[in-house]
C-alpha positions as CSV (number, residue, x, y, z in Angstrom):
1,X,0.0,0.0,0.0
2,X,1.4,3.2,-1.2
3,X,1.4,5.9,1.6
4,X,1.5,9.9,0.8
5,X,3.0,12.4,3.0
6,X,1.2,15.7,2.8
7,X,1.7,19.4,3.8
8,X,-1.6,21.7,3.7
9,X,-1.7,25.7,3.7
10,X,-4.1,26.6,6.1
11,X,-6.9,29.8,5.9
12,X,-4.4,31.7,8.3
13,X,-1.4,29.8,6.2
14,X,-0.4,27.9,8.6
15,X,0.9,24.9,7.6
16,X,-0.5,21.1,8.5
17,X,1.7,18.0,7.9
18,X,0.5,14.5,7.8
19,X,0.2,11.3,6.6
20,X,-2.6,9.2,4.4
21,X,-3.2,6.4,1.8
22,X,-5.8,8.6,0.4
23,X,-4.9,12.6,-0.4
24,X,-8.2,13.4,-2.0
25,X,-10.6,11.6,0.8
26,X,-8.1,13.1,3.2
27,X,-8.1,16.7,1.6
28,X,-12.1,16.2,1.8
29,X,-12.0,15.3,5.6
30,X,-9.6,18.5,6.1
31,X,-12.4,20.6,4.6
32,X,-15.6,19.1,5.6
33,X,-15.6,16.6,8.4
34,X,-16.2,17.7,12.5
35,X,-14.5,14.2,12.8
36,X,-10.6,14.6,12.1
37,X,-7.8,17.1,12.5
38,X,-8.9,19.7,15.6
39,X,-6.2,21.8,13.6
40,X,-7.3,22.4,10.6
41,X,-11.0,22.4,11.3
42,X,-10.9,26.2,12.7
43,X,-8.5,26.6,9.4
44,X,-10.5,26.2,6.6
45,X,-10.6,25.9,3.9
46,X,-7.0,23.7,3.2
47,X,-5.1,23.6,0.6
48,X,-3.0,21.1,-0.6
49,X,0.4,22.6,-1.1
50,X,3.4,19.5,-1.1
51,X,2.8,15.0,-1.8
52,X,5.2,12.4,-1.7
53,X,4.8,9.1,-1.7
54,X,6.5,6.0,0.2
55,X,6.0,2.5,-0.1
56,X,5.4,1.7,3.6
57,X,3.6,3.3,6.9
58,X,6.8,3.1,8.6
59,X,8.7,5.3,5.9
60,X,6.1,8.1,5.8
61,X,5.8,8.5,9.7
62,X,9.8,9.0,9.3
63,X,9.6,11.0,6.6
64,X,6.5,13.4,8.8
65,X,8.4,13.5,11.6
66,X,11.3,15.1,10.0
67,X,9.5,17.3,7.6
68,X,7.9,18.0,11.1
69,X,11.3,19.1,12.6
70,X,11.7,21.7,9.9
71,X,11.2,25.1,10.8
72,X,8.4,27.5,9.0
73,X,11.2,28.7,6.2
74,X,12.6,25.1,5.7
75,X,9.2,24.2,4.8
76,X,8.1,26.7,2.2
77,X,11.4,26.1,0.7
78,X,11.2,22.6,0.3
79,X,7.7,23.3,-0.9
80,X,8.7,26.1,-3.7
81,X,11.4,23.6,-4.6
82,X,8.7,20.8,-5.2
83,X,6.7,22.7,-7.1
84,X,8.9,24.2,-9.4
């Protein structure tokens, strides 16, 4: 099962990282479900700014956890390089 690591600008851009197998039911949960993500719910709406994918759970917590590490600038770096 293919996992995706994710990073979403919030309303107040804010960033949100985290993981999911699915980035469009998860992108929909971020913007219309009370159930998941406290965070982002007073955010809205998300969007969907950095993906990549890993072949295992285990790899994309890793892979979270230090995208998580990185401060605000290291982030939108990373994210301009992506998208370039």
């Amino acid at each position: 099962m293919e996992y995706f690591v994710y990073i979403v600008e919030c309303a107040d851009t804010t960033l949100y990282t985290g993981i999911t197998t699915d980035l469009e039911r998860r992108l929909s949960e971020h913007n219309q479900s009370e159930k998941w993500a406290k965070y982002t719910r007073v955010r809205r709406p998300v969007t969907l700014v950095y993906s990549e994918k890993h072949a295992s759970r285990s790899e994309a917590c890793k892979r979270e956890y230090a995208i998580k590490q990185l401060s605000r600038e290291e982030k939108r770096e990373m994210i301009q390089k992506h998208w370039l």
